[in-house]
matplotlib code that plots the C-alpha trace (Angstrom):
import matplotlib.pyplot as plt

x = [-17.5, -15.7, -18.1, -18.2, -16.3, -19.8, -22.1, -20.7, -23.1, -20.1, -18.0, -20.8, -21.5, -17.9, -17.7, -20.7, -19.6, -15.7, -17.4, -20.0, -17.5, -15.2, -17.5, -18.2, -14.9, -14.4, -17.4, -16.2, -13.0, -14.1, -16.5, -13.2, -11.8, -14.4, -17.4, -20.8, -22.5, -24.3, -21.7, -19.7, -22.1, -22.9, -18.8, -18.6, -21.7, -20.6, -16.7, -17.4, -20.5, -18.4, -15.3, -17.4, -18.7, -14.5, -14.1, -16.9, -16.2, -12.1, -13.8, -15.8, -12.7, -10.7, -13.7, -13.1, -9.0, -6.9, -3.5, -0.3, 3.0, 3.7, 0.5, 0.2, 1.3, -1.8, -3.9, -2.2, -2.3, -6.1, -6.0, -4.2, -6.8, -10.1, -8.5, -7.8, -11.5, -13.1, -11.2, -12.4, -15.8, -16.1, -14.6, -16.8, -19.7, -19.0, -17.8, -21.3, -23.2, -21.2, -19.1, -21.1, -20.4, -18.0, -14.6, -15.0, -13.6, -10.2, -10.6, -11.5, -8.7, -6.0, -7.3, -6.9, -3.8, -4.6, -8.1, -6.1, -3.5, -6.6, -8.6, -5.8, -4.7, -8.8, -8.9, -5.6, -6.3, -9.8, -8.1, -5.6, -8.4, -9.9, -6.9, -6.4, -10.0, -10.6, -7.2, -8.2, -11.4, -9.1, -7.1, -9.9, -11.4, -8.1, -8.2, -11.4, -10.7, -7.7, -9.8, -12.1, -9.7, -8.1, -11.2, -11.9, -8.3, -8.4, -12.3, -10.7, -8.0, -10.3, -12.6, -9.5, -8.2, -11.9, -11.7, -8.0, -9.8, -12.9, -11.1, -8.5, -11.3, -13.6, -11.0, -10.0, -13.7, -15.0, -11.8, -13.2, -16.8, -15.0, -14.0, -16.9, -19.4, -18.3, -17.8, -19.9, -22.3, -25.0, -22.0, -20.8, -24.4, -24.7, -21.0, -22.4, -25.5, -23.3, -21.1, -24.1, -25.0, -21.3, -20.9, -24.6, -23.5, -20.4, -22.2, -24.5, -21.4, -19.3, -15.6, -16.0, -19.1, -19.2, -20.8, -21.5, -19.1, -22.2, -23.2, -19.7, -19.2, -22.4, -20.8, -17.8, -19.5, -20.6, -17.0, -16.0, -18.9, -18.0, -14.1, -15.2, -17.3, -14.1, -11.4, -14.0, -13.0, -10.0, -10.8, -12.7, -13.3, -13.4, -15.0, -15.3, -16.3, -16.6, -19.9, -17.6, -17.0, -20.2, -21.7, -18.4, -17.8, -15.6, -15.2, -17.3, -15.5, -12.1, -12.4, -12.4, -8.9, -7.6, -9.2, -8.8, -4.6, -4.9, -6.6, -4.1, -1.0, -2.9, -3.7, -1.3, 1.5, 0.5, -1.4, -4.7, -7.3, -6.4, -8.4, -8.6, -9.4, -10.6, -11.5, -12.6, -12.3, -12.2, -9.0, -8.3, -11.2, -10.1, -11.9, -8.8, -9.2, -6.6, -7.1, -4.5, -3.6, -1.0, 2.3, 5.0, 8.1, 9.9, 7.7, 6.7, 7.7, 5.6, 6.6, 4.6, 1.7, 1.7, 0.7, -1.8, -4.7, -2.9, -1.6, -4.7, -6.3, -3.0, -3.9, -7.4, -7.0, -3.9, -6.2, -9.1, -7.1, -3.8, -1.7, 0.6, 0.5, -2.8, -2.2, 0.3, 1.9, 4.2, 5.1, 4.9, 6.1, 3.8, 0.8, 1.3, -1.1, -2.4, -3.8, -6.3, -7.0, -9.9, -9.9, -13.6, -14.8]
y = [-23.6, -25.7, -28.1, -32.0, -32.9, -35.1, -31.8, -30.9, -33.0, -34.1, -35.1, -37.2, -39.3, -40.0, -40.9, -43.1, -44.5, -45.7, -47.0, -49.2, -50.1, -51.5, -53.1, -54.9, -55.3, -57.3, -59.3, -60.9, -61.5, -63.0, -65.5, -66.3, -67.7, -70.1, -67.8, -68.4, -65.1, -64.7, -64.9, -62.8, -59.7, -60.0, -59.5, -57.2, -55.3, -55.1, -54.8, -51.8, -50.0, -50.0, -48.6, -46.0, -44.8, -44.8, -42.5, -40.2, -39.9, -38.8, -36.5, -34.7, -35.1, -33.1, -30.6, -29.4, -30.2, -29.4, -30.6, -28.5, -29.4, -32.0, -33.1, -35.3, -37.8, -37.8, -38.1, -40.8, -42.6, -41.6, -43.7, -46.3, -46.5, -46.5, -49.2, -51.5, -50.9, -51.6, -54.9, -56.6, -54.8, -55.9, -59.7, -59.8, -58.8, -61.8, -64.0, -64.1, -63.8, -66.3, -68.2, -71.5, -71.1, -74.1, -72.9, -69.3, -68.5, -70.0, -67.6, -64.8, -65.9, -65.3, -62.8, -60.4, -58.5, -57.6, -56.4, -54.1, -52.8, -52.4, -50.6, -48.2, -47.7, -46.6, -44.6, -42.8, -41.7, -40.3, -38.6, -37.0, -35.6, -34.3, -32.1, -31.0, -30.2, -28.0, -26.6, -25.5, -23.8, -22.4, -20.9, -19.1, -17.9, -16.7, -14.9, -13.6, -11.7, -10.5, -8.9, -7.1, -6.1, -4.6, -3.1, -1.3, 0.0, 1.9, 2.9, 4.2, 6.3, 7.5, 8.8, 10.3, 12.0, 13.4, 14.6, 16.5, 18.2, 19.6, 21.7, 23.2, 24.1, 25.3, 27.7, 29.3, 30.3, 31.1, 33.7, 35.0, 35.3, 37.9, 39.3, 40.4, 41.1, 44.5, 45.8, 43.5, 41.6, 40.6, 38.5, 37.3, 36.0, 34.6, 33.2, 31.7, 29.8, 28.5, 27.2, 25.6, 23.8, 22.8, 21.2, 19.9, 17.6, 16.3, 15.1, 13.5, 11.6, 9.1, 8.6, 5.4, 6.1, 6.7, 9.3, 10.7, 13.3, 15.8, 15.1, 15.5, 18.7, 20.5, 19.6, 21.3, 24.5, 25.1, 25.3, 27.3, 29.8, 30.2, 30.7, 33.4, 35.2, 35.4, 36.0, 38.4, 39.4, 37.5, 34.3, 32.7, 29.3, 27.6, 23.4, 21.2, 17.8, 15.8, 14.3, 10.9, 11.2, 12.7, 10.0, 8.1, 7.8, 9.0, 8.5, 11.4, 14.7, 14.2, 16.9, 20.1, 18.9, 19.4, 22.3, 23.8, 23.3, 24.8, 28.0, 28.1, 28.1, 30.2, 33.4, 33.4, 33.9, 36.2, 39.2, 40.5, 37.6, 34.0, 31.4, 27.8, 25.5, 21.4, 19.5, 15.7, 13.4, 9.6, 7.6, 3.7, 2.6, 5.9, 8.9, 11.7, 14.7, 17.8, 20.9, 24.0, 26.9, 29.9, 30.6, 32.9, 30.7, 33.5, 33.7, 30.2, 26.9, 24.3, 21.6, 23.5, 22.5, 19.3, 19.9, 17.9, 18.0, 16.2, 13.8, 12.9, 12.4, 9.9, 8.3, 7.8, 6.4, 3.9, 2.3, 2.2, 0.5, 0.0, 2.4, 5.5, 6.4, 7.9, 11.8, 13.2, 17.2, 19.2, 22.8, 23.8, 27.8, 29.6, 26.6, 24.0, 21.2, 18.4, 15.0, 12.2, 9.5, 7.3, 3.7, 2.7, -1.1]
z = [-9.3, -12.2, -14.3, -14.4, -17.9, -18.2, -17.9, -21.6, -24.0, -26.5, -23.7, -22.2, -25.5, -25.8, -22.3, -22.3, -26.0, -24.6, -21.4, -23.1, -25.9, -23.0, -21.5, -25.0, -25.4, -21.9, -22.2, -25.4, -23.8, -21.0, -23.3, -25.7, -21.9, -21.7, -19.8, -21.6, -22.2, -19.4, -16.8, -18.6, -19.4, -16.0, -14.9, -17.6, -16.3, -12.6, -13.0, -15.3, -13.8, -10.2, -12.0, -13.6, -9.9, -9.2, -12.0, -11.4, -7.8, -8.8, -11.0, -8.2, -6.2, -8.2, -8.8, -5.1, -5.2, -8.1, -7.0, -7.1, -7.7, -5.4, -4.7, -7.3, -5.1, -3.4, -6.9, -7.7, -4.0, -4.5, -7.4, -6.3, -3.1, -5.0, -7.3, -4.3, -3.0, -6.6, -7.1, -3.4, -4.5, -7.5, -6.3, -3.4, -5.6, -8.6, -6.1, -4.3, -7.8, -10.2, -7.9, -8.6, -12.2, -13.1, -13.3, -12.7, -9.5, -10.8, -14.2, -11.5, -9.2, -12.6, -13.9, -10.5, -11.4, -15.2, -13.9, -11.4, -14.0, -16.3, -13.6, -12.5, -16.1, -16.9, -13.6, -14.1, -17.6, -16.2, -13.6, -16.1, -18.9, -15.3, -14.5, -17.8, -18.1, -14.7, -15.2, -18.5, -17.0, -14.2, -16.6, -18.6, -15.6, -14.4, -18.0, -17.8, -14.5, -15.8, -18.8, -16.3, -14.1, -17.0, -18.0, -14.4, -14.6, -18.0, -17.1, -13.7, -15.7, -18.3, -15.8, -14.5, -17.3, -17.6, -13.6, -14.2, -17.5, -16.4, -13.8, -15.8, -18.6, -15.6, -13.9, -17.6, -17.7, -14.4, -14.8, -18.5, -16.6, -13.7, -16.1, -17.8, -14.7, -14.4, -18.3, -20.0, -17.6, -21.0, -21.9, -18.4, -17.8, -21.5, -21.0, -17.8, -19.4, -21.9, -19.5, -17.9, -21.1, -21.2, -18.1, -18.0, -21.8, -20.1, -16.8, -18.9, -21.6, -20.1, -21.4, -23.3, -25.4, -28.7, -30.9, -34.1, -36.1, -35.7, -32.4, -31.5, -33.4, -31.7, -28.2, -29.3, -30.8, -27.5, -26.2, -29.0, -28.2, -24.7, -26.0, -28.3, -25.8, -23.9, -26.6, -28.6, -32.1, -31.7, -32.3, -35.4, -36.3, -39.9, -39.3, -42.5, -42.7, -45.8, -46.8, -46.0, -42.8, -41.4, -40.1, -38.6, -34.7, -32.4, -28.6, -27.0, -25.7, -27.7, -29.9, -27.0, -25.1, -29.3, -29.8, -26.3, -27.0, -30.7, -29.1, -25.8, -28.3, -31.4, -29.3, -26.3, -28.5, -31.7, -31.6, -34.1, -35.5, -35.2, -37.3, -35.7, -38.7, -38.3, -41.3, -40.8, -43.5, -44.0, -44.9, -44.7, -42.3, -39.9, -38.9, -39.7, -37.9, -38.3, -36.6, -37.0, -35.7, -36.4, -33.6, -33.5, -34.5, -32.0, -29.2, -29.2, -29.3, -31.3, -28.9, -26.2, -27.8, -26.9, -23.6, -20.9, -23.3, -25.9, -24.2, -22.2, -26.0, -26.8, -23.6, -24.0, -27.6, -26.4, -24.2, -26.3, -29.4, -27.9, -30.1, -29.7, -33.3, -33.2, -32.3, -34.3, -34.2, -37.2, -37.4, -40.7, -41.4, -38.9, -38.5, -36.2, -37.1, -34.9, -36.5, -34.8, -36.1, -34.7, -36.3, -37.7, -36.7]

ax = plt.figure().add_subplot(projection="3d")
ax.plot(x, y, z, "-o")
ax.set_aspect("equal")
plt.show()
């Protein structure tokens, strides 16, 4: 529920300030007409104290009933009403209190329709600070439910990209491990603890947290070990990381959908050793990663590396920072390279 205007401290000294100075302001008038003092703090006191109840009361009015379009009208019938029932009030009221004051019931009597364009002039202009002020908290709420339903959506797809990987990764090596149970079972059951580690580290990460360069890059050797128990001699690895960029961040699991792509398109198509090489470095305020791997210009195509596990890396990164332009892919001679870059806060 929407705050009184008066519940903010600065509002309420202004508020109390422009009241008091009005009443000030109407006492002294009333006095330059002839009142003596008395009589006219005490109209001043009472006309003013009952139009501040008016303009408190529009004010929880339009706390419960923000008015749309054409429902203005009924504000400004609202207004209209609670100006009638102030001026009899407040007449009634100095009538019964000052009416055997010489020659104030005629200076009441003339002065009726300026206090009634005064009154609905003051109650009007509280009424329109009112809107503007709930409709300005409206509006911010509106925007802060926006923001988290924003939020929910790319946590929703994150986790989603994170479901569609696991599987793919999972088939690829409960396949290596059948593999192995009958000629090499040492390795099946060493590929299976592995595996076990694995899956146990990205139960335990969630999409959006972030990690250090190291902690990332002992995650990811235990990828690469079960990779290499299942490619054998084949594959080798080569990881630098300047002194630089060591202790940087990085959201957690990025780096195995990369590396997971470079080994896919590095041994499927070319035969003998492949080398997968990352180096990490710093550049303007980003965490640059670029990992490469060899193809067969014949055999292969370069742009079938940038399969799912590429783009789910894109994706996560556009809706972390909101930009396409962080994974980048060239094919240069027989290497096809891949570039991250993870902007630093």
């Amino acid at each position: 529920m929407a705050q009184l205007p008066i519940s903010v401290i600065k509002f309420k000294l202004i508020f109390i300030g422009a009241w008091l100075l009005i009443m000030a302001d109407q006492g002294m008038l009333l006095h330059f007409f002839g009142l003596d003092w008395q009589s006219a703090a005490i109209d001043a006191l009472i006309s003013n104290t009952l139009l501040l109840g008016c303009s408190l009361l529009m004010m929880i009015v339009l706390r419960y009933y923000l008015p749309r379009g054409k429902q203005y009208i009924n504000v400004l019938a609202l207004c209209l009403l609670l100006t009638v029932i102030w001026l009899l009030t407040t007449k009634g009221l100095l009538y019964w209190l000052l009416g055997d004051t010489e020659g104030y019931r005629q200076l009441l009597r003339n002065s009726m329709s300026i206090r009634f364009s005064m009154a609905f002039l003051l109650l009007g202009f509280v009424t329109m600070v009112s809107i503007l002020w709930y409709s300005q908290l409206e509006q911010k709420e509106q925007e802060e439910r926006k923001k988290d339903a924003e939020k929910l959506a790319r946590e929703a797809e994150l986790f989603k990209l994170r479901q569609q990987l696991q599987p793919h990764f999972l088939f690829n090596s409960l396949n290596s491990i059948n593999a192995l149970i009958g000629s090499r079972p040492r390795e099946a059951r060493k590929m299976v603890q592995q595996l076990s580690d694995f899956l146990r580290g990205t139960i335990k990460k969630e999409e959006t947290q972030w990690v250090g360069l190291q902690e990332e890059i002992q995650y990811l050797q235990l990828y690469l070990d079960i990779e290499k128990v299942r490619f054998g001699n084949r594959l080798s690895t080569e990881i630098s990381i300047e002194e630089t960029a060591s202790e940087l961040k990085l959201p957690a699991l990025l780096l195995q959908p990369v590396v997971e792509n470079a080994i896919k398109f590095g041994l499927y198509d070319t035969i003998g050793e492949t080398v997968i090489r990352m180096h990490a470095g710093k550049e303007d305020h980003q965490l640059v990663i670029t990992v490469t791997n060899p193809f067969d210009p014949e055999t292969s195509s370069p742009k079938a590396g940038t399969g799912f596990g590429l783009k789910s890396v894109q994706r996560r990164l556009y809706l972390l920072f909101g930009r396409n332009d962080l994974v980048t892919t060239e094919a240069k001679e027989n290497v096809y390279i891949t570039t991250v870059r993870i902007p630093q806060s």
